[in-house]
NUTISE-838490 format. One record per residue (C-alpha): residue in three letters; chain; z negated, y, x negated. Coordinates in pm, 1 decimal, padded with zeros to 6 digits. Layout:
residues N
+------+------+----------+----------+----------+
: code : unit :        w :        v :        u :
+------+------+----------+----------+----------+
:  ALA :    A :        Z :        Y :        X :
...
+------+------+----------+----------+----------+
end
This chain:
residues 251
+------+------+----------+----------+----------+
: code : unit :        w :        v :        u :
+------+------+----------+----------+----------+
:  UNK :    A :  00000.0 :  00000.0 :  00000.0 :
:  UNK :    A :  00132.4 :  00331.4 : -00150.1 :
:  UNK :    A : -00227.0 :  00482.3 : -00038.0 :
:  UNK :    A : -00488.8 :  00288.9 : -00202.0 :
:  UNK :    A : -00221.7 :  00291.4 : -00554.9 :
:  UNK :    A : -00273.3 :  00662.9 : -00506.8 :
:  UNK :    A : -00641.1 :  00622.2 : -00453.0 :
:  UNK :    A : -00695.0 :  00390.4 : -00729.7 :
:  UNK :    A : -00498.5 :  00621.4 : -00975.5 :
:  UNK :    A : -00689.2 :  00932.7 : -00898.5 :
:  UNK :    A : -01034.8 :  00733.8 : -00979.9 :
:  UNK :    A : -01254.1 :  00980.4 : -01225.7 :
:  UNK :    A : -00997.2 :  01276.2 : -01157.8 :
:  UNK :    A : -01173.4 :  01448.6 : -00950.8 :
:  UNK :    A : -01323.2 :  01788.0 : -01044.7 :
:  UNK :    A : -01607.2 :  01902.5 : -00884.4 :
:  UNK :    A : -01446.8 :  02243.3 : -00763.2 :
:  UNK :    A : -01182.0 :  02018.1 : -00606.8 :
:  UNK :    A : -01471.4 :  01888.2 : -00360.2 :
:  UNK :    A : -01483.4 :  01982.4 : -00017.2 :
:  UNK :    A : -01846.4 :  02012.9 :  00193.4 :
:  UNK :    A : -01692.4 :  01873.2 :  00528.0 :
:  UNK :    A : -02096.3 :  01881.4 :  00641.8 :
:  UNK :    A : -02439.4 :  01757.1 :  00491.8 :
:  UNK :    A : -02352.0 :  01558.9 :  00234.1 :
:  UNK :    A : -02029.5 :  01451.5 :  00384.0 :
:  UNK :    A : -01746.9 :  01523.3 :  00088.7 :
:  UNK :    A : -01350.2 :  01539.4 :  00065.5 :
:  UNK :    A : -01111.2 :  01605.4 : -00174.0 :
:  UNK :    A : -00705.2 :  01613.7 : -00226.5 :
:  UNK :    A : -00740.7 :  01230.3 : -00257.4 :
:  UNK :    A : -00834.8 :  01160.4 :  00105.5 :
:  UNK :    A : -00593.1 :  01465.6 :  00226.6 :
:  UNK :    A : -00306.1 :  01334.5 :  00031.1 :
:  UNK :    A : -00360.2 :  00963.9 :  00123.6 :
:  UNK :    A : -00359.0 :  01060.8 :  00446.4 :
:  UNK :    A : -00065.7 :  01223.6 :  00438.6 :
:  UNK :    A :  00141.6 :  00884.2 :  00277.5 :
:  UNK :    A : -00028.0 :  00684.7 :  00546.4 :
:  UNK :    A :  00092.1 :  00922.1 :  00835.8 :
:  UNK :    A :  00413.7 :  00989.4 :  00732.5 :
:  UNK :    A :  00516.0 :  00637.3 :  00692.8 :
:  UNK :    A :  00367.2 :  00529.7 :  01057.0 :
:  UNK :    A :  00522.0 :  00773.4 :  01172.1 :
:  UNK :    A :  00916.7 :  00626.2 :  01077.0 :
:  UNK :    A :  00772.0 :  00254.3 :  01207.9 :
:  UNK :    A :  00605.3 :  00428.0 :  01554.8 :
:  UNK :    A :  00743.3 :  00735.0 :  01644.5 :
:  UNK :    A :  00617.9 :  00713.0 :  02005.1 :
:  UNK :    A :  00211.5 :  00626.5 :  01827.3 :
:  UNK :    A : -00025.5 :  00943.0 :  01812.7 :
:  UNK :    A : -00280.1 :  00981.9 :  01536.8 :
:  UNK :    A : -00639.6 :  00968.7 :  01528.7 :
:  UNK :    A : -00715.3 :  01056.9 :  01155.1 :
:  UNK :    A : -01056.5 :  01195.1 :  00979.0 :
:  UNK :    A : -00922.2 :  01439.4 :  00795.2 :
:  UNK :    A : -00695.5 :  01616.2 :  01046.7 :
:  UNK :    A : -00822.5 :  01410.7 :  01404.6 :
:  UNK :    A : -00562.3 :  01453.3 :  01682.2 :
:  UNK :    A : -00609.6 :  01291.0 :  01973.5 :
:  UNK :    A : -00352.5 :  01323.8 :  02260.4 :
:  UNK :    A : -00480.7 :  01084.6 :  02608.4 :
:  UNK :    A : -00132.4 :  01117.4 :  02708.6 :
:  UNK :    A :  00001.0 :  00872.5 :  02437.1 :
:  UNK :    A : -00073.0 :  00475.6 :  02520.4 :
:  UNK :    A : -00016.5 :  00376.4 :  02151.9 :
:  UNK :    A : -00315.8 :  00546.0 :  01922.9 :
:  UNK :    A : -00276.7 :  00488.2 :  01544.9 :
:  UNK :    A : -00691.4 :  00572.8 :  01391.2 :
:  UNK :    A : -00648.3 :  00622.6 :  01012.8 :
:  UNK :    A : -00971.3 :  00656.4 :  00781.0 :
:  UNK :    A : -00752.9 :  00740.3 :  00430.2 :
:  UNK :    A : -01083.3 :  00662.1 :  00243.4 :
:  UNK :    A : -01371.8 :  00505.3 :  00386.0 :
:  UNK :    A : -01683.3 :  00557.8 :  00152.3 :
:  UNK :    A : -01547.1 :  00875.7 : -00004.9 :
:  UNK :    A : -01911.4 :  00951.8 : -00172.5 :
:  UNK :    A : -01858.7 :  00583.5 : -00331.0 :
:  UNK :    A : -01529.3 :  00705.6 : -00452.0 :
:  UNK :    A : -01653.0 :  01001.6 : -00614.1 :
:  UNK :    A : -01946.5 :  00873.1 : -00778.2 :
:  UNK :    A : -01711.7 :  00637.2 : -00972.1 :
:  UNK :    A : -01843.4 :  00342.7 : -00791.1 :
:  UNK :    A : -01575.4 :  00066.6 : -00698.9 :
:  UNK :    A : -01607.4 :  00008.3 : -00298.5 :
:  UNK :    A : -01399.7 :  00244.1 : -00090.8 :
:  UNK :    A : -01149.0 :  00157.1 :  00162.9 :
:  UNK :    A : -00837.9 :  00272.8 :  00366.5 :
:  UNK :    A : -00857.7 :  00158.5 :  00740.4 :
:  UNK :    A : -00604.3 :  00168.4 :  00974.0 :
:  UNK :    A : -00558.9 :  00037.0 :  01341.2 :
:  UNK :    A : -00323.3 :  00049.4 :  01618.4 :
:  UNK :    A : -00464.6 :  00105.5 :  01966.9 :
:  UNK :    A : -00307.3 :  00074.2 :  02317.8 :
:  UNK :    A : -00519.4 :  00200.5 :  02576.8 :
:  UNK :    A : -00887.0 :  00110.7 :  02540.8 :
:  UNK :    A : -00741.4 : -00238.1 :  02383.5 :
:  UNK :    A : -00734.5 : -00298.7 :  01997.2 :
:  UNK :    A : -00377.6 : -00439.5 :  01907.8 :
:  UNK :    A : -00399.6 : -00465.0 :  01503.5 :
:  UNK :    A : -00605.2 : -00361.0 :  01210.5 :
:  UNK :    A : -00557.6 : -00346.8 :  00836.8 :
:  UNK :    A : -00865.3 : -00249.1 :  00571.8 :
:  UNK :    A : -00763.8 : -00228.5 :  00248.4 :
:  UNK :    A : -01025.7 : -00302.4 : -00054.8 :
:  UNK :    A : -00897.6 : -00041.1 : -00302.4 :
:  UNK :    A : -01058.4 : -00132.9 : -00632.6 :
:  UNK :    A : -01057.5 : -00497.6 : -00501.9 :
:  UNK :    A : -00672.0 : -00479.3 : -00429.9 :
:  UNK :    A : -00783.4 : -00725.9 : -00129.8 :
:  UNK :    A : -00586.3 : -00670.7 :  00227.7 :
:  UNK :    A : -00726.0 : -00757.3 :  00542.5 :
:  UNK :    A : -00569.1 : -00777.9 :  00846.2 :
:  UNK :    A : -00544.8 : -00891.8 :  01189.7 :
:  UNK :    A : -00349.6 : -00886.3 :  01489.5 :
:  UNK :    A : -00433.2 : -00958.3 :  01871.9 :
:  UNK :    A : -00486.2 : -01293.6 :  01950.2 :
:  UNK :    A : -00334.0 : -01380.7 :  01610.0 :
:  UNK :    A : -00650.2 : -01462.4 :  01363.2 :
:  UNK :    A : -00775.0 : -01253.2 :  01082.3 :
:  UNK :    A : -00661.9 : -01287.9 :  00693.8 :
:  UNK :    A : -00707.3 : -01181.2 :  00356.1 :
:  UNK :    A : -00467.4 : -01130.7 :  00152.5 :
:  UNK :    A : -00265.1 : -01384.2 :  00387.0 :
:  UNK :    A : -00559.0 : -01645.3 :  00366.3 :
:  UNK :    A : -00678.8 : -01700.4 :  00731.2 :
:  UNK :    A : -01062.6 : -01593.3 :  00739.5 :
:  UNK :    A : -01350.0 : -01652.8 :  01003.7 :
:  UNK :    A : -01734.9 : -01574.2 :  01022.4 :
:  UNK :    A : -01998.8 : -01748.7 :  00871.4 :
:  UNK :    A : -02173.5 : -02004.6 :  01165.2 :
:  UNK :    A : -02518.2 : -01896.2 :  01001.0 :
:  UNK :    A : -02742.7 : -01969.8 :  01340.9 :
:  UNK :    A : -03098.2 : -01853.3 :  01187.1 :
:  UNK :    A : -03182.3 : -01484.6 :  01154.7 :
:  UNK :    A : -03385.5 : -01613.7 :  00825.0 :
:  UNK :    A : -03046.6 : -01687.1 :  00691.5 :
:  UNK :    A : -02887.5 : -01426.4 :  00760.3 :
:  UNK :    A : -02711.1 : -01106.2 :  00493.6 :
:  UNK :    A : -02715.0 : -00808.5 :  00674.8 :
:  UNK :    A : -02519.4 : -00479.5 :  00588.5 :
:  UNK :    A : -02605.1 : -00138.8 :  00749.3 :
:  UNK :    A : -02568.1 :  00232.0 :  00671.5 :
:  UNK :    A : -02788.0 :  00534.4 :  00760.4 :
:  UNK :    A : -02563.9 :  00881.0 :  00856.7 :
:  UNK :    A : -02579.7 :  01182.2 :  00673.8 :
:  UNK :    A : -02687.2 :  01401.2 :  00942.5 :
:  UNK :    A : -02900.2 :  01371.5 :  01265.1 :
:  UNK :    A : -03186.2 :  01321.9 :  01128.1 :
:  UNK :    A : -03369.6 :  01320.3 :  01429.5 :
:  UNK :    A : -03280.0 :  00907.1 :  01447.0 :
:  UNK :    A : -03479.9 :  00832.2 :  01105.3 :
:  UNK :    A : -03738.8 :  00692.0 :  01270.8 :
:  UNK :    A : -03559.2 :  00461.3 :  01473.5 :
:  UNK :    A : -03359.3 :  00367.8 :  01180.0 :
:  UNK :    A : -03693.1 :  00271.3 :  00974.4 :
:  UNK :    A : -03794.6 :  00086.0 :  01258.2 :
:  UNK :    A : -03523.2 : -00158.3 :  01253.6 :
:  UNK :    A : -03456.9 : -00196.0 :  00888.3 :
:  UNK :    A : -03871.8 : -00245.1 :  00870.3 :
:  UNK :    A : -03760.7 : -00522.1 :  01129.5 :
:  UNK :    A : -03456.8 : -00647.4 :  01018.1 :
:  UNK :    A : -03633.0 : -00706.0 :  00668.3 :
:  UNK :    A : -03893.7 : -00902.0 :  00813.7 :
:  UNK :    A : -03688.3 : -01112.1 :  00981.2 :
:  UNK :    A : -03354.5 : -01180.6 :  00749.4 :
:  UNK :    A : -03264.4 : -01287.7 :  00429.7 :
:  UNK :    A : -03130.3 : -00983.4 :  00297.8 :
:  UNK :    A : -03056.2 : -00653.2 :  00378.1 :
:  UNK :    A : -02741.1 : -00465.2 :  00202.9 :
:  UNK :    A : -02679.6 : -00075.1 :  00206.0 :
:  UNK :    A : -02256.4 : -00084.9 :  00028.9 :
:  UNK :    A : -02156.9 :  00266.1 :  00177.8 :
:  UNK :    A : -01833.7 :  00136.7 :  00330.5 :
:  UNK :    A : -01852.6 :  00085.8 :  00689.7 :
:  UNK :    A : -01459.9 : -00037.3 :  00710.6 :
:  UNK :    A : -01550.5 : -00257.0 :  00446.4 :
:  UNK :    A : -01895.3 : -00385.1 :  00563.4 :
:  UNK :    A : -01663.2 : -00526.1 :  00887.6 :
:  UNK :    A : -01423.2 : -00690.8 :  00697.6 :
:  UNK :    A : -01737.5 : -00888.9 :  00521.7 :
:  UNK :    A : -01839.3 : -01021.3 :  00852.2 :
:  UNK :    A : -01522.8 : -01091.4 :  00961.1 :
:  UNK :    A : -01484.7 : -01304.4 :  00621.2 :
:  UNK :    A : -01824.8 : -01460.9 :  00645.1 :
:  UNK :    A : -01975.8 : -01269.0 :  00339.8 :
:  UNK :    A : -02178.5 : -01091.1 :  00526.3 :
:  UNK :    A : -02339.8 : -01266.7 :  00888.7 :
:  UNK :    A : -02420.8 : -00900.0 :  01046.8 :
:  UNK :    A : -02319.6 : -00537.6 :  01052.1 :
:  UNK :    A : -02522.2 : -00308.7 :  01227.6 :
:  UNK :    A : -02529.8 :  00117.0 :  01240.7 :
:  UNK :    A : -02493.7 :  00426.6 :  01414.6 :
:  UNK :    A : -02348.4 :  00778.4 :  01431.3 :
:  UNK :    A : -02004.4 :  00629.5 :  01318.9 :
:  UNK :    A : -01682.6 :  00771.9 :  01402.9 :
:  UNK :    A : -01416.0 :  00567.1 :  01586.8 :
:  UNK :    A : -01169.6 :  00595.9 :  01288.0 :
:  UNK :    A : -01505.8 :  00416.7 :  01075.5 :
:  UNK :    A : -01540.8 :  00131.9 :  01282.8 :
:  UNK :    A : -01114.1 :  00043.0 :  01459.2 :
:  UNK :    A : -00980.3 : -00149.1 :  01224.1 :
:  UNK :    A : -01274.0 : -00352.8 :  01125.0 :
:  UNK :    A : -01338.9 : -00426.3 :  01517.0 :
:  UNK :    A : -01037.4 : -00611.1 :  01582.1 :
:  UNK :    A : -01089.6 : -00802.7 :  01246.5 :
:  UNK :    A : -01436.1 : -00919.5 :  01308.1 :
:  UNK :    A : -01308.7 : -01060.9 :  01695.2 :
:  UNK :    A : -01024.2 : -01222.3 :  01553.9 :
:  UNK :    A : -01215.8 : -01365.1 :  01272.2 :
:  UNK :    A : -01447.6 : -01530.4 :  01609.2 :
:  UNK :    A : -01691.6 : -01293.2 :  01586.6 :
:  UNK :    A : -01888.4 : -01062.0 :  01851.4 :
:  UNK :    A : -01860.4 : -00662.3 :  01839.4 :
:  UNK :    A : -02061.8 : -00456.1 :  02048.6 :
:  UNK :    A : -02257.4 : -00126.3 :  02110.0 :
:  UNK :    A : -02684.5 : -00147.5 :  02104.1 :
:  UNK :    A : -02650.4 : -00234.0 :  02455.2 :
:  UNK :    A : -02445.0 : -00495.5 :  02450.8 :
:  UNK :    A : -02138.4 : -00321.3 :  02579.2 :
:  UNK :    A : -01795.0 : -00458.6 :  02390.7 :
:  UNK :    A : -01585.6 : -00250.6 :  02516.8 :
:  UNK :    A : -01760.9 :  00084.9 :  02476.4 :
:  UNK :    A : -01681.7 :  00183.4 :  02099.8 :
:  UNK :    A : -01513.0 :  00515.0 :  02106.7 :
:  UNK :    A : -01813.6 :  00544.0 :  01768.9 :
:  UNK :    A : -02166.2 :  00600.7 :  01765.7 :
:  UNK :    A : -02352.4 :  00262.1 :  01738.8 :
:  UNK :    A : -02224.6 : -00119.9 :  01676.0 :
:  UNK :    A : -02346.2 : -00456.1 :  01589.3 :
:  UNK :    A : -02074.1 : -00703.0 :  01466.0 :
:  UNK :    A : -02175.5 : -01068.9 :  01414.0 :
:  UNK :    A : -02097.5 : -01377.1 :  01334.6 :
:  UNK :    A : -02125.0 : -01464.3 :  01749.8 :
:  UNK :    A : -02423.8 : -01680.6 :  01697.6 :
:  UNK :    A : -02693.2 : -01381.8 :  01591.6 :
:  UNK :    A : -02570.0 : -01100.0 :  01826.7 :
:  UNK :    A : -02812.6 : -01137.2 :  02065.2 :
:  UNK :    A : -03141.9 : -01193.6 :  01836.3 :
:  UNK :    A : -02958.2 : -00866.2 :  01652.4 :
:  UNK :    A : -02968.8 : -00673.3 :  01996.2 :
:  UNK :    A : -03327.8 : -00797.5 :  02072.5 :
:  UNK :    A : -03440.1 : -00670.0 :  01717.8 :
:  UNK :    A : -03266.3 : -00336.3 :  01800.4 :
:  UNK :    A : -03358.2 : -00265.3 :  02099.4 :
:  UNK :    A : -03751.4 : -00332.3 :  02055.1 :
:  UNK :    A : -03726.6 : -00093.9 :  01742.2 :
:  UNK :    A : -03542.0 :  00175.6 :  01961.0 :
:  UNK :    A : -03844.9 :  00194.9 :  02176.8 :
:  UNK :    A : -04080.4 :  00120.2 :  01915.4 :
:  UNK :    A : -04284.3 :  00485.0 :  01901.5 :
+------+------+----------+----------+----------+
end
């Protein structure tokens, strides 16, 4: 993908005036802008009809059916700290359906996709969840946002939970990526909130495909504009939920 080469070349290049402040401690640069721009213009010659849903320049027209939702580089702060896991994540949407996603592992050079009803690969390999049943067994990965701090509390709560509970708890600061590790079994959980739609698309439709569960806190699958989401393996959705929810009301 001409995007992540031009991602993976401009790895240490980045000068600090050439750093955008988007909001608290949420970054950009020309790398993301530029990526973007590839990724765009060359959906745009396959789907002319599509309109975008991008984080760097989000349009969103209700009057299209066909919705392509670009991230250009998921875990920007990862990219400019010089630490190898960043992603670009793109997905096709028709309606409030998910038709295909692809996440690409820049540093990795690892491609994941999936199509409706059509499985879920790497690199062309078919992949599927782990079947880890016990919560004691299970690798969790979760982020924390970079604003709204209001939620910290809740947040504590559940990671105090979830550590009690599960084998291990992983913070990797891509949230494309984190999907693509349940999805491929490396990961039996992925769990977080105050996302953005163009975080979480592609990764969605890999995860289900992969015959896995995605849902919000309340168990809703089909309500996942953003905000919150739990993807699992489909055997440890539920205990996740329960875990959740008693830490959301924990005072």
């Amino acid at each position: 993908m001409l995007a992540a080469d031009f991602i993976r070349s401009n790895v240490g290049k980045v000068k600090s005036q050439e750093i955008e402040a988007k909001s608290a401690n949420s970054f950009v640069s020309y790398v993301d802008k530029k990526a973007e721009k590839i990724i765009v213009e060359r959906l745009e010659m396959l789907l002319p009809e599509a309109e975008f849903i991008t984080e760097e320049d989000t349009v969103e027209n209700s009057s299209h059916e066909l919705v392509w939702i670009v991230d250009p580089l998921d875990g920007t702060t990862n990219f400019l700290q010089g630490i190898p896991h960043f992603s670009v994540s793109i997905a096709l949407r028709k309606g409030d359906e998910y038709l295909l996603g692809v996440v690409v592992d820049v540093m990795q050079n690892d491609t994941y996709h999936a199509y409706k009803n059509g499985g879920a690969f790497c690199n062309n390999q078919k992949v599927t969840t782990s079947r880890t049943a016990s919560m004691g067994q299970a690798v969790i990965a979760t982020g924390f946002p970079y604003y709204r701090v209001e939620k910290l509390p809740k947040l504590i709560n559940m990671l105090d939970a979830f550590l009690h509970e599960a084998r291990g708890i992983r913070r990797l600061g891509s949230a494309a990526l984190d999907l693509t590790y349940v999805a491929c079994g490396k990961m039996d959980i992925f769990y977080e909130t105050s996302l953005n739609v163009w975080d979480i698309a592609a990764g969605i439709i890999l995860v289900r495909e992969a015959g896995g569960s995605v849902s919000n806190f309340e168990g809703n699958p089909t309500h996942l504009s953003g905000s919150d989401i739990i993807a699992s393996n489909g055997l440890l959705d539920l205990r996740a939920r329960e875990i959740i929810q008693h830490a959301l009301m924990k005072k």
